[in-house]
N, C-alpha and C positions, 0 to 999 in steps of 0.2 A: 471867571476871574482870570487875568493874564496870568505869568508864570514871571516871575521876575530872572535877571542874572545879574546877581551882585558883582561887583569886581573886588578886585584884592582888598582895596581898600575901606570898604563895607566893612568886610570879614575882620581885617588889621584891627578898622575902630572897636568892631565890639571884642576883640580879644584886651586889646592894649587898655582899653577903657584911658586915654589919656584927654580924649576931648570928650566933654559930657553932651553935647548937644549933639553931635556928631553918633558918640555912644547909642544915645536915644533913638536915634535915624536910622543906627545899623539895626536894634533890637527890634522895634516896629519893624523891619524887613525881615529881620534874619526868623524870626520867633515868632511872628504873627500871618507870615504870608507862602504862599508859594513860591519855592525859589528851584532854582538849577544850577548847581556847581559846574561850572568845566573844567575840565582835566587842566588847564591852563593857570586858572585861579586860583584852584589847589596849588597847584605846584608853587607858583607866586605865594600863598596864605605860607606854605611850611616852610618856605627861606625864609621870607621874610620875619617870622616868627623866632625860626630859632635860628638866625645870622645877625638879625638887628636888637631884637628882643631877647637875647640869649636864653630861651625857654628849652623846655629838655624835648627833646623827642617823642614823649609819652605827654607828658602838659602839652605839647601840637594837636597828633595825633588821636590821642582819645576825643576832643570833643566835636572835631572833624569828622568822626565816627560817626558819634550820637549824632551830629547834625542828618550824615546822608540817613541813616536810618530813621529820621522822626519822616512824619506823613507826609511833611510840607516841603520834603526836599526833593530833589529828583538828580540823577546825574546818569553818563555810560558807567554802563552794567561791570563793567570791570574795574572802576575807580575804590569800590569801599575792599576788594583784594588787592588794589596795589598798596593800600594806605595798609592792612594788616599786615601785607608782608614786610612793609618799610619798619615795620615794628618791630618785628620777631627776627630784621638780618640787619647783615651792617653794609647794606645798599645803598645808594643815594635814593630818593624820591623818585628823581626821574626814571631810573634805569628800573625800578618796579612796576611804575605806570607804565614802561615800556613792555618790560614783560607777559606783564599780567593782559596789556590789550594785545599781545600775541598769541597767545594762551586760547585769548576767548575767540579771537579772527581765524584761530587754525593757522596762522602765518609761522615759518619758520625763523626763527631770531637769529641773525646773524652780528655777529660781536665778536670785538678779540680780548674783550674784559670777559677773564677767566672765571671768578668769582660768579659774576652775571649766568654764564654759559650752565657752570655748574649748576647752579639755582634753579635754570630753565631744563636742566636734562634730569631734574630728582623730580 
């Protein structure tokens, strides 16, 4: 069986549930099949989410969790720490995705957002 890659917009329908047919399309994908998140889509899913949808951080967050953790999801190995870290600090998304894939690369993070620096030297 392939591996699907949903785009943002998959993910948007089944969170926003505003168009039902469309809903149905994202759930058969999201819920029934094998998928793969990219770090990309994510990042697109939690703007989009809580910039257009004004949903809180934690309603993002948590079921973007459970997604990478069920069987049928698959993503890089550092995507389900950056999303817990986005949780627990007051980081943008992207600047933890960033982290977090330097973390796992062994790469040294270069930045002059302090906040950030600190976060990567604890």
């Amino acid at each position: 069986m392939p591996i699907n890659l949903p785009d943002t917009n998959i993910f948007i329908r089944f969170f926003a549930q505003d168009n039902k047919l469309q809903y149905k399309t994202a759930c058969e994908i999201l819920l029934e099949q094998k998928c793969y998140i990219s770090d990309l889509v994510c990042a697109e899913v939690v703007y989009v989410l809580e910039n257009h949808y004004s949903l809180s951080k934690i309603d993002v967050i948590d079921p973007i969790i459970e997604f990478i953790k069920s069987k049928n999801f698959s993503c890089n190995p550092y995507l389900l720490g950056s999303l817990v870290l986005y949780k627990r600090t007051n980081v943008s998304f992207y600047d933890c995705l960033i982290l977090e894939q330097a973390k796992f690369n062994s790469f040294e993070l270069q930045t002059f957002d302090k906040k950030l620096l600190k976060i990567y030297q604890s």
